[in-house]
Backbone as JSON, one array per atom type, in Angstrom:
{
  "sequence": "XXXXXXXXXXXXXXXXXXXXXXXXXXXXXXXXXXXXXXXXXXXXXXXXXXXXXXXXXXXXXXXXXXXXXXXXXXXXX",
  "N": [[33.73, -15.01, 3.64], [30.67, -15.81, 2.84], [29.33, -19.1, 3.15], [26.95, -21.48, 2.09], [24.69, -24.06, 1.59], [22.52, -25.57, -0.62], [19.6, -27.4, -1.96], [18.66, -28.74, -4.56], [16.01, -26.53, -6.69], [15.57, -25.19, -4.17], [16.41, -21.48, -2.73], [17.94, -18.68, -2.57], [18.16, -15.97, -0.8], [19.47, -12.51, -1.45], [19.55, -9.14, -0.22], [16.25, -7.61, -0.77], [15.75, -7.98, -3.36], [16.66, -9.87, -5.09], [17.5, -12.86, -5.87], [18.77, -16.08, -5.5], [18.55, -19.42, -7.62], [19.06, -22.56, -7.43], [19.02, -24.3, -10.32], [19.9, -26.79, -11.29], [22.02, -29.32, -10.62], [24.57, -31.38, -12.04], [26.8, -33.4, -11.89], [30.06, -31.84, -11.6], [29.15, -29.36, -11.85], [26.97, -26.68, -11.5], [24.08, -25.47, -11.55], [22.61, -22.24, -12.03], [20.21, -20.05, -11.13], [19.04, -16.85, -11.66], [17.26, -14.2, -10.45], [16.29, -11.32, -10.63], [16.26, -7.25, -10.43], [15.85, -6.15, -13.87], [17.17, -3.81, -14.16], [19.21, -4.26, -12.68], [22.87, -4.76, -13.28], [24.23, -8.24, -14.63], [27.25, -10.18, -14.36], [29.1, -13.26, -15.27], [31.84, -13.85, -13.49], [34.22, -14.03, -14.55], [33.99, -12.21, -16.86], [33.31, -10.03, -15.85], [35.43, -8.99, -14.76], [37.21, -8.85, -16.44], [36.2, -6.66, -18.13], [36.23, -4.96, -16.62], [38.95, -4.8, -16.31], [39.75, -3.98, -19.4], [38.3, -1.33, -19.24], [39.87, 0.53, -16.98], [41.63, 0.32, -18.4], [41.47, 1.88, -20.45], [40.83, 4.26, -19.44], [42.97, 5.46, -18.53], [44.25, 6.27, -21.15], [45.29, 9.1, -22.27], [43.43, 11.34, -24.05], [43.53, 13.86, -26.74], [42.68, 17.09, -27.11], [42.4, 17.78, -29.76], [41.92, 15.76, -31.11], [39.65, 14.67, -29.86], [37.72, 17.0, -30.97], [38.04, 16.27, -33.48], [37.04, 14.19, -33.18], [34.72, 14.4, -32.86], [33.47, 16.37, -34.79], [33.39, 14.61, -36.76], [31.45, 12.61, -35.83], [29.03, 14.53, -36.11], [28.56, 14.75, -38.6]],
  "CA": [[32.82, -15.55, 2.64], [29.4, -16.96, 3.79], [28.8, -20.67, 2.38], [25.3, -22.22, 2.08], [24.4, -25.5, 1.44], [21.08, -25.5, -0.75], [19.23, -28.46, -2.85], [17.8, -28.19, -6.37], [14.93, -25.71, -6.69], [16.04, -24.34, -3.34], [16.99, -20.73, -3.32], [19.14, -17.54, -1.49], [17.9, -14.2, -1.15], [20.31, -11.43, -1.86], [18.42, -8.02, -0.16], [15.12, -7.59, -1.23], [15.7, -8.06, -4.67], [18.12, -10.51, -5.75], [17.2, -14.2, -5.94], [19.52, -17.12, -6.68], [17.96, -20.51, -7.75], [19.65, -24.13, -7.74], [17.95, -25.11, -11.41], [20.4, -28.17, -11.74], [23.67, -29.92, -10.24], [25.01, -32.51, -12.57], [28.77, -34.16, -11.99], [30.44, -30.73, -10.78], [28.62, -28.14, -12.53], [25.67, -26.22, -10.9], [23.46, -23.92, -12.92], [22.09, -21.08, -10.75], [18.96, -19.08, -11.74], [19.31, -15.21, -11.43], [16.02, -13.34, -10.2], [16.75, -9.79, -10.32], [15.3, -6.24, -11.6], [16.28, -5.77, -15.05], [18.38, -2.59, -14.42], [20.94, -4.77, -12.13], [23.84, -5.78, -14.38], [25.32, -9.34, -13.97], [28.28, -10.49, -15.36], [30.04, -13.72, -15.21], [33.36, -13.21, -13.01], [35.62, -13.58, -15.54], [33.74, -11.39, -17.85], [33.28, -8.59, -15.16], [36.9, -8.67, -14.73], [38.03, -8.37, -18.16], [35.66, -5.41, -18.28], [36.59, -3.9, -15.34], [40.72, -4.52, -16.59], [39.55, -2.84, -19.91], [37.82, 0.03, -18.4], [40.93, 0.53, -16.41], [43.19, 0.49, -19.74], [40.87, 2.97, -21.56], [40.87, 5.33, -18.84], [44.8, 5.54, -18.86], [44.58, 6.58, -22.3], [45.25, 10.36, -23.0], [42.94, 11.75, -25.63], [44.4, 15.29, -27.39], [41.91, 17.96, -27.42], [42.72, 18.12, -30.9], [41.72, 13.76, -31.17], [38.11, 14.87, -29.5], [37.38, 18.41, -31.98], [38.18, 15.83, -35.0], [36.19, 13.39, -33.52], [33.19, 15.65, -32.68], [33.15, 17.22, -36.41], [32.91, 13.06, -37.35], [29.82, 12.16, -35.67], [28.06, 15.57, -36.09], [28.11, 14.55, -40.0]],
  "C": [[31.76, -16.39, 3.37], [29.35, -18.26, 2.66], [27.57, -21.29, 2.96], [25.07, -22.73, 1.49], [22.24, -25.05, 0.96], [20.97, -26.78, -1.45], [18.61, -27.79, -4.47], [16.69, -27.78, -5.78], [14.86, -25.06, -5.22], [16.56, -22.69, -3.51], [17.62, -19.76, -2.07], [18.93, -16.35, -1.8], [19.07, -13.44, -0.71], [19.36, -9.55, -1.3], [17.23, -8.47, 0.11], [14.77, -7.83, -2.25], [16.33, -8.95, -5.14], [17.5, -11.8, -5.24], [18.2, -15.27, -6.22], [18.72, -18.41, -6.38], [18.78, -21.29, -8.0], [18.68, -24.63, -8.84], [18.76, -26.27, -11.64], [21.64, -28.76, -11.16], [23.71, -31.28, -11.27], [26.55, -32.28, -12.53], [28.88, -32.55, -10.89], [29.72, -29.73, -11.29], [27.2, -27.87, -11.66], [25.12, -24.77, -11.42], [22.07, -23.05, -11.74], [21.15, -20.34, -11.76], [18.91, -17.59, -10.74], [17.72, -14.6, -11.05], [15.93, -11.94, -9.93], [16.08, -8.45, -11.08], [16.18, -6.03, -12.56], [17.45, -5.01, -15.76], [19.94, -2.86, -13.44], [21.81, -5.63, -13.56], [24.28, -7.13, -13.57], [25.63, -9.9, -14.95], [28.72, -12.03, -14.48], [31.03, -13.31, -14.37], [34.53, -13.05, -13.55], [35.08, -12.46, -16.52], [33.74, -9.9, -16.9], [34.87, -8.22, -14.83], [37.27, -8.22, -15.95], [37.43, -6.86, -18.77], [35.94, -4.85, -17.56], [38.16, -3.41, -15.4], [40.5, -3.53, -18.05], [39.04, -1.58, -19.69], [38.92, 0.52, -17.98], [41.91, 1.19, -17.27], [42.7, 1.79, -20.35], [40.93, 4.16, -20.55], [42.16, 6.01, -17.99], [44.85, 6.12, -19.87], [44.35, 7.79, -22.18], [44.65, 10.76, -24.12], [43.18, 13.5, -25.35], [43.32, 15.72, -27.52], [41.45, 18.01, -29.57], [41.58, 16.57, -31.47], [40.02, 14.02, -30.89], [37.56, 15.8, -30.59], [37.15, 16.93, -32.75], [36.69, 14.55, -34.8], [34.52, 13.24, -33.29], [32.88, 15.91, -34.22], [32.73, 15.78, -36.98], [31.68, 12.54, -37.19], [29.03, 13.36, -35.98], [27.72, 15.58, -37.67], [27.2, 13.6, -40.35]]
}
Protein backbone atom coordinates (compact mmCIF):
# COMPACT_ATOMS: atom_id res chain seq x y z
CA UNK A 1 0.00 0.00 0.00
CA UNK A 2 1.53 3.43 -0.95
CA UNK A 3 0.74 6.21 1.83
CA UNK A 4 0.87 9.98 1.08
CA UNK A 5 0.79 12.65 3.27
CA UNK A 6 -1.19 15.64 1.55
CA UNK A 7 -2.71 19.10 3.06
CA UNK A 8 -6.15 20.57 2.34
CA UNK A 9 -6.69 21.53 -1.30
CA UNK A 10 -3.65 19.41 -2.08
CA UNK A 11 -4.24 16.59 -4.44
CA UNK A 12 -3.03 12.79 -5.95
CA UNK A 13 -3.14 11.85 -9.40
CA UNK A 14 -4.39 8.42 -10.17
CA UNK A 15 -3.13 7.79 -14.19
CA UNK A 16 -4.08 10.37 -16.35
CA UNK A 17 -7.44 10.62 -15.32
CA UNK A 18 -8.26 10.19 -11.82
CA UNK A 19 -7.82 13.05 -9.36
CA UNK A 20 -8.24 12.93 -5.58
CA UNK A 21 -8.69 16.26 -3.64
CA UNK A 22 -8.22 16.94 0.26
CA UNK A 23 -11.60 19.37 0.41
CA UNK A 24 -11.59 19.16 4.34
CA UNK A 25 -10.02 17.30 7.51
CA UNK A 26 -11.99 17.99 10.60
CA UNK A 27 -11.37 15.80 14.06
CA UNK A 28 -10.80 12.33 12.15
CA UNK A 29 -12.82 12.58 9.16
CA UNK A 30 -11.34 13.66 5.74
CA UNK A 31 -13.57 14.42 2.79
CA UNK A 32 -11.79 13.63 -0.51
CA UNK A 33 -12.90 15.17 -3.85
CA UNK A 34 -13.21 12.64 -6.81
CA UNK A 35 -12.10 14.09 -10.35
CA UNK A 36 -12.81 11.49 -12.78
CA UNK A 37 -14.52 10.82 -16.37
CA UNK A 38 -18.05 10.22 -15.85
CA UNK A 39 -18.04 6.63 -17.27
CA UNK A 40 -15.58 5.48 -14.24
CA UNK A 41 -17.80 4.00 -11.52
CA UNK A 42 -16.93 4.76 -7.82
CA UNK A 43 -18.29 3.19 -5.04
CA UNK A 44 -17.74 3.59 -1.42
CA UNK A 45 -15.83 0.30 -0.11
CA UNK A 46 -18.39 -0.98 1.73
CA UNK A 47 -20.91 -0.40 -0.91
CA UNK A 48 -18.66 -1.98 -3.69
CA UNK A 49 -18.41 -4.92 -1.56
CA UNK A 50 -21.90 -5.56 -0.83
CA UNK A 51 -22.34 -5.30 -4.59
CA UNK A 52 -19.73 -7.30 -5.55
CA UNK A 53 -21.09 -10.14 -2.52
CA UNK A 54 -24.56 -9.70 -4.25
CA UNK A 55 -23.42 -10.13 -7.72
CA UNK A 56 -21.70 -13.20 -6.51
CA UNK A 57 -25.10 -14.57 -4.85
CA UNK A 58 -27.15 -13.86 -8.04
CA UNK A 59 -24.82 -15.56 -10.20
CA UNK A 60 -25.09 -18.87 -8.08
CA UNK A 61 -28.63 -18.83 -8.73
CA UNK A 62 -29.93 -21.42 -11.33
CA UNK A 63 -32.62 -19.99 -13.55
CA UNK A 64 -34.97 -22.95 -15.40
CA UNK A 65 -35.28 -22.44 -19.00
CA UNK A 66 -38.77 -22.73 -18.34
CA UNK A 67 -38.32 -19.41 -15.36
CA UNK A 68 -36.65 -17.32 -18.52
CA UNK A 69 -39.60 -18.41 -21.57
CA UNK A 70 -42.23 -17.20 -18.74
CA UNK A 71 -40.28 -14.40 -18.06
CA UNK A 72 -39.64 -13.35 -21.71
CA UNK A 73 -43.56 -13.72 -22.65
CA UNK A 74 -43.84 -11.03 -19.34
CA UNK A 75 -41.87 -8.23 -20.56
CA UNK A 76 -42.71 -8.69 -24.31
CA UNK A 77 -46.42 -7.63 -23.09
Amino acid sequence: MLVLSRKLGESIMIGDQVELVVVSVEKDVVRVGIKAPKHMQIYRKELYDLLKQSNEEASKSAVKPDQLKALIKKKEK
